[in-house]
C-alpha positions in Angstrom: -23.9 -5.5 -6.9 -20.9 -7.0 -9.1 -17.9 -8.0 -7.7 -14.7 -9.9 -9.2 -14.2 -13.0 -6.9 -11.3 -15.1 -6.1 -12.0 -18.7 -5.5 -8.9 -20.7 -5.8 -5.4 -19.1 -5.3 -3.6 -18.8 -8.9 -6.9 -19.0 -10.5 -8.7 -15.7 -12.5 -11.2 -13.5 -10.4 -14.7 -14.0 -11.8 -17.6 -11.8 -12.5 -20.1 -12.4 -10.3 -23.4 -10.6 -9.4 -24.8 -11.0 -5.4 -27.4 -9.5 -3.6 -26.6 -5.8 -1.8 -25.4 -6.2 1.5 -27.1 -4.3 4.4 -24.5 -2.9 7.1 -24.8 -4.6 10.6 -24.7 -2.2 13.8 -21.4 -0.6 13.6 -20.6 -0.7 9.8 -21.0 1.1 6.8 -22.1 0.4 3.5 -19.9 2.2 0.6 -20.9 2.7 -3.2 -17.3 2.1 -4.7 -16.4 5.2 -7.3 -12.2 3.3 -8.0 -10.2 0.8 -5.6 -6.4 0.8 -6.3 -4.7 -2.6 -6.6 -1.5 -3.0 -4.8 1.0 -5.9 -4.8 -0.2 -7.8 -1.5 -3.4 -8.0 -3.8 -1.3 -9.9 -6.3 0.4 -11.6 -3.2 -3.1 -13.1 -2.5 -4.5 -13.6 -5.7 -1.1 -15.8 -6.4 -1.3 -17.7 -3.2 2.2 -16.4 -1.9 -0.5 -15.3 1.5 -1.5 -18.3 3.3 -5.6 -18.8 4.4 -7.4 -15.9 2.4 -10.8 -16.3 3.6 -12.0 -18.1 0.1 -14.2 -17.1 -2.2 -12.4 -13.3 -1.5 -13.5 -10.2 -3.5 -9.7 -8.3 -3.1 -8.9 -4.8 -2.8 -7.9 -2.7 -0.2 -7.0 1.2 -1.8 -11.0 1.9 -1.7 -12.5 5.7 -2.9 -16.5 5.5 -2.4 -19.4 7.1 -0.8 -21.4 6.2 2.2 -24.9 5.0 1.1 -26.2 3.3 4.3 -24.9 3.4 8.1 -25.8 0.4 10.2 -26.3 2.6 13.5 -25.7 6.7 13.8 -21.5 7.1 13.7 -20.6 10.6 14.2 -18.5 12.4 11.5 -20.3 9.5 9.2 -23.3 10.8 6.8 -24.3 9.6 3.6 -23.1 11.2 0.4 -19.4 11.6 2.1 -16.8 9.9 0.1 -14.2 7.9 2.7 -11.3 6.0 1.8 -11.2 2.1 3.5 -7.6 0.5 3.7 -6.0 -3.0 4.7 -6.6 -2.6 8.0 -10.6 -3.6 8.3 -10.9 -4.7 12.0 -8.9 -4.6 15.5 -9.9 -6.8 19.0 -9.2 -3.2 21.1 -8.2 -5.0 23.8 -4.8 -7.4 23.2 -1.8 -5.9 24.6 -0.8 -4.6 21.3 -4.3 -2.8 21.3 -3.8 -1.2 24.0 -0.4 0.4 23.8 -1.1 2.2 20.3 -0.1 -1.0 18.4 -3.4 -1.9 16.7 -1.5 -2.6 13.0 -0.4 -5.7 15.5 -3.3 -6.5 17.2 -3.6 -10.4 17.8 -6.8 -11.3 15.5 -7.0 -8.6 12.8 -9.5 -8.9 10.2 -7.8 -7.8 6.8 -9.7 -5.9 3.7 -9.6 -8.3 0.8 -7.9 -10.7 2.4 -10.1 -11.8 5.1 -12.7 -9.5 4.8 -14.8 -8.9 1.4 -13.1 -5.6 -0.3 -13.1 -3.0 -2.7 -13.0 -4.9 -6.1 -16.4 -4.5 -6.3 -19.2 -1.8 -7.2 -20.1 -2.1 -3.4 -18.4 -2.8 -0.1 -19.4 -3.0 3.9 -16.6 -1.4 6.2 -16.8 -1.0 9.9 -17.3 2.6 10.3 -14.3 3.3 12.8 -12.2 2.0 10.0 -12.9 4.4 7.4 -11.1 7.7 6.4 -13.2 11.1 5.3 -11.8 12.5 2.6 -13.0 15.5 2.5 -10.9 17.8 0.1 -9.9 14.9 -2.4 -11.9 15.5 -5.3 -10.2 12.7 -7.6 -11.7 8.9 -6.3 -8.9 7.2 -8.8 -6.0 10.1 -7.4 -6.7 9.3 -3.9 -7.2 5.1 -4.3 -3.4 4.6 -4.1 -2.9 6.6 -1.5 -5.2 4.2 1.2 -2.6 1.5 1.2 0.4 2.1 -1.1 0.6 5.9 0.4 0.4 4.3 3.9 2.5 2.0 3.9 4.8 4.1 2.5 4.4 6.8 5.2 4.9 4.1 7.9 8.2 2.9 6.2 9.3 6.3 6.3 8.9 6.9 9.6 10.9 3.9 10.4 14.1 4.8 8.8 13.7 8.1 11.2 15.4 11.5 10.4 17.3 10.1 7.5 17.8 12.4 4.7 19.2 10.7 2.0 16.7 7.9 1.2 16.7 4.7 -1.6 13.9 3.4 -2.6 14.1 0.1 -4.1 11.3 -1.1 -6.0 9.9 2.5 -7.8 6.0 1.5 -8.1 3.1 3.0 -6.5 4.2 3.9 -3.2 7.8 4.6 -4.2 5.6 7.5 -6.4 3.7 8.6 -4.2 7.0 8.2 -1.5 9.1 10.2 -3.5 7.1 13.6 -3.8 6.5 13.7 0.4 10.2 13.1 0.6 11.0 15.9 -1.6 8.3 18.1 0.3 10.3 17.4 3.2 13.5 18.6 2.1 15.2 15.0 1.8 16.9 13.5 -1.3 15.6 10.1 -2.9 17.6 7.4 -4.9 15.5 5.7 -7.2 16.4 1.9 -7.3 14.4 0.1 -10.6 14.3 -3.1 -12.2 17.6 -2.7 -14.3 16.7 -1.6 -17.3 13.4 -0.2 -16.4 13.5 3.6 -18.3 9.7 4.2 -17.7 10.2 3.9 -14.3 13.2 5.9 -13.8 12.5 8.6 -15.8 8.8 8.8 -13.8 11.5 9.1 -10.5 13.1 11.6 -12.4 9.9 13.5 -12.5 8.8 13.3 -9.2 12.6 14.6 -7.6 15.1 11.7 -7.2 18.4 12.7 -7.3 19.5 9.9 -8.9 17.9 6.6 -10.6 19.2 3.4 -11.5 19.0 -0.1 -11.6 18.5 -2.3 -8.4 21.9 -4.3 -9.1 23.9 -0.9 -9.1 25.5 1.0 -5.9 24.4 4.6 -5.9 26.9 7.6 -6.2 27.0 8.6 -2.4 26.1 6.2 0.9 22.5 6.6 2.3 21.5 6.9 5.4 18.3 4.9 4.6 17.0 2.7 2.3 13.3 1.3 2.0 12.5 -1.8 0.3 8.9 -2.2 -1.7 9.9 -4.5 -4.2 9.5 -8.2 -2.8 12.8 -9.3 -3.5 14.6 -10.3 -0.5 17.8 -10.2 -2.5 17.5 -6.7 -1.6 18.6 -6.4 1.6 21.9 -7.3 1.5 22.0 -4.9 -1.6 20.6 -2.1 0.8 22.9 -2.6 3.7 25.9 -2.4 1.0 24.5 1.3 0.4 23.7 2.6 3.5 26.4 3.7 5.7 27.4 3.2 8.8 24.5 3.1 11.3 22.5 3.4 8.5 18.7 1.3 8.3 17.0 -0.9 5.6 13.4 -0.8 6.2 11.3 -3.8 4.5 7.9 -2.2 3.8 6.1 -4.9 2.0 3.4 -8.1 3.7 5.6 -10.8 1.2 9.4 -11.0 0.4 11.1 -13.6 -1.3 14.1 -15.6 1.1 16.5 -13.6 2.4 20.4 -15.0 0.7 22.8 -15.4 3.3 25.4 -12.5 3.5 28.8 -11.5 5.2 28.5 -9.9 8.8 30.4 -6.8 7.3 27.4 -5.8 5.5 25.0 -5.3 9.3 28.0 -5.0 11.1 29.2 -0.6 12.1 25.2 -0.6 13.6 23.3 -1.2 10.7 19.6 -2.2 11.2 17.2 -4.1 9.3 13.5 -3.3 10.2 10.0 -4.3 8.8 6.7 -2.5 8.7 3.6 -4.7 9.1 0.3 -3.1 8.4 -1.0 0.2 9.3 -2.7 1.5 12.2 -6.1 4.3 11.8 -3.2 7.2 13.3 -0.6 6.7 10.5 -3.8 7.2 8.5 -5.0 10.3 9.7 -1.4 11.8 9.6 -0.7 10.7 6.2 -3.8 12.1 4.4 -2.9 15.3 6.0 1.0 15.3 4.6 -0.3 13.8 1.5 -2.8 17.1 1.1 0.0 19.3 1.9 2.2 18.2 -0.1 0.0 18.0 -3.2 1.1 14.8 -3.7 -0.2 13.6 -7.6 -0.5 10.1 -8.4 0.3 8.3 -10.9 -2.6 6.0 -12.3 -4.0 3.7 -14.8 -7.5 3.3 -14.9 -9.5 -0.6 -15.9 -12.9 -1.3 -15.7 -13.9 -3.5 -12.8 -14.0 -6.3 -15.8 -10.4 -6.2 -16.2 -9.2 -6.8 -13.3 -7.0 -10.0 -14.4 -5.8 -7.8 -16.9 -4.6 -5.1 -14.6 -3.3 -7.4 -12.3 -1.3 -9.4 -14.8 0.2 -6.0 -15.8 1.3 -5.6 -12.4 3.0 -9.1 -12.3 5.2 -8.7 -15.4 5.8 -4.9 -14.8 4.4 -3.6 -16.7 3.3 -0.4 -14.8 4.9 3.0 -14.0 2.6 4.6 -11.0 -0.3 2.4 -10.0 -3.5 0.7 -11.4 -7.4 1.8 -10.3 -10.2 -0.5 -11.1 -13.2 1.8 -11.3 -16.6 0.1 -11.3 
C-alpha cells in the first residue's frame, strides 16, 4: 500500500510504500476510493496539535470499501463502501462513555492523529466506528461530509432552535452547513475572509442571505453564530452580532488566543460554547439529513501524491468548498 507519512511536525508528508495491513479481531480493513482533508489535518501536519502519534499517515474524511473483516460484524460485508471519521476509538466505560458522551470519552484514539488514517490507498478501522453509506454513489461528494459535515451538524445543534445563523469562516463545513440550514427553513450569514469573492459568491449559491467579510457587522442581529475559522479574534466579533441571549458556538479542535473584550459584549445572557469531536449518533443522524437534504459538495480533487500541495492550498486559502485526495 502507499501512504503519505508525516514524520516531523512542519515537515512535508512523504511517499512511502508499506506492507498491507491485516485487520485484528474487531476491525476492518478499507481499500480507500478519496479522503477529504480538513483543517485539524493542517492543525497537525503544522504542529499547532500537541503528541501526534509520529510517523502519522493523516486523514480523517475517508470514502472506501471493505476488503477484509478481522472477525464477522453484522451490517459489515465486503464490497460495501463506509465512511471512517475522526473519532477512531472509545474506552465504553468512563463516565463520559456511559452517559452518551463518547466524543468525550477519557482515552480516545483519534483517526490521523493518533491512529494511522485515510491519506492512504489503504486503511484499518475498528468496525463499530465506521459509517455505511449505502445510497452515496460519489466517494469524493461524500469525503467531506465524515468530518467537516459533522462537525458542522454538531455545531448546529449547539446553537439550538436559532434561526438566523452566521457562519464565520465559509470553507468546507460552512458549505456543506449552509444548504442543511436552508433545508431547514433558517437564514445564514456568510462571514469570509474580507475580500474573499470566491467564497462569498459560493455562499451566495448555496442560500445565504447575506455575505461579507469577517471584520463587518451583518445587516440584522443573529440569534447564532458558529465559528470554523480558527481565529479566536472571532468571538468577540460574534457576540457583537448576536443579540441578546444569543450563542457563539466554536466548532473547530484549534483556535488562536482569545483578545480580551468588554463584559457588554457576553453580558444580556450571551453564551459562548465549543464542540469537541463527534460521537457515532451525531453520525448516523447527519448522513440521514445530509441525504435528505441533497446536500452537494463542493470539491477539489489531488492525487494522493499531492497531498502537500493540497494542503498548502488550504493554508493560504486558497480553496472555495473542500479538497479530496483520491488514491
Amino acid at each position: 500500500m502507499d501512504a503519505m507519512v508525516l514524520h516531523k511536525p512542519g515537515q512535508a508528508l512523504t511517499l512511502e510504500t508499506r506492507a498491507l495491513p491485516h485487520p485484528a479481531p474487531g476491525q476492518v480493513r478499507i481499500r480507500v476510493e478519496a479522503c477529504g482533508i480538513c483543517r485539524t489535518d493542517l492543525h497537525v501536519v503544522d504542529g499547532e496539535l500537541p503528541d501526534p502519534a509520529l510517523p502519522i499517515v493523516p486523514g480523517h474524511e475517508i470514502v472506501g470499501i471493505v476488503e477484509a473483516l478481522g472477525t464477522e460484524r453484522p451490517g459489515l460485508v465486503p464490497g460495501m463502501r463506509v465512511g471512517v471519521s475522526w473519532l477512531a476509538h472509545t474506552c465504553g466505560h468512563c463516565p463520559y462513555c456511559g452517559s452518551g458522551r463518547e466524543n468525550l470519552c477519557d482515552t480516545p484514539l483519534f483517526t490521523g492523529y493518533t491512529r494511522d488514517g485515510g491519506f492512504a490507498t489503504h486503511v484499518l478501522a475498528d468496525a463499530g466506528f465506521v459509517f455505511p453509506l449505502a445510497g452515496f454513489s460519489d466517494p469524493v461528494a461524500a469525503a467531506p461530509l465524515m468530518c467537516a459535515g459533522l462537525i458542522g451538524w454538531r455545531s448546529l445543534r449547539a446553537a439550538g432552535d436559532a434561526r438566523r445563523i452566521g457562519l464565520y469562516g465559509f470553507g468546507a463545513a460552512a458549505h456543506i452547513l449552509a444548504q442543511v440550514c436552508r433545508w431547514q427553513g433558517r437564514s445564514v450569514y456568510a462571514f469570509t475572509r474580507p475580500g474573499d469573492e470566491a467564497a462569498q459568491a459560493l455562499a451566495h449559491t448555496l442560500g445565504a442571505v447575506w455575505t461579507g467579510g469577517a471584520d463587518q457587522r451583518p445587516p440584522v442581529a443573529l440569534d447564532a453564530a458558529i465559528i470554523f475559522a480558527p481565529v479566536g479574534a472571532l468571538v468577540p466579533a460574534a457576540l457583537a452580532a448576536v443579540h441578546k441571549g444569543g450563542r457563539v458556538v466554536c466548532g473547530g479542535i484549534h483556535m488562536s488566543d482569545i483578545p480580551g473584550f468588554p463584559y457588554r459584549l457576553l453580558w444580556e445572557e450571551r453564551q459562548i460554547v465549543s464542540v469537541a469531536n463527534l460521537t457515532r449518533r451525531d453520525g448516523e443522524e447527519f448522513l440521514g439529513v445530509a441525504a435528505a437534504a441533497q446536500v452537494q459538495t463542493h470539491t477539489k480533487a489531488y492525487p494522493l501524491s499531492h497531498a502537500n500541495e493540497a494542503l498548502a492550498d488550504l493554508r493560504e486559502g486558497r480553496l472555495a468548498g473542500a479538497a479530496v485526495l483520491v488514491p
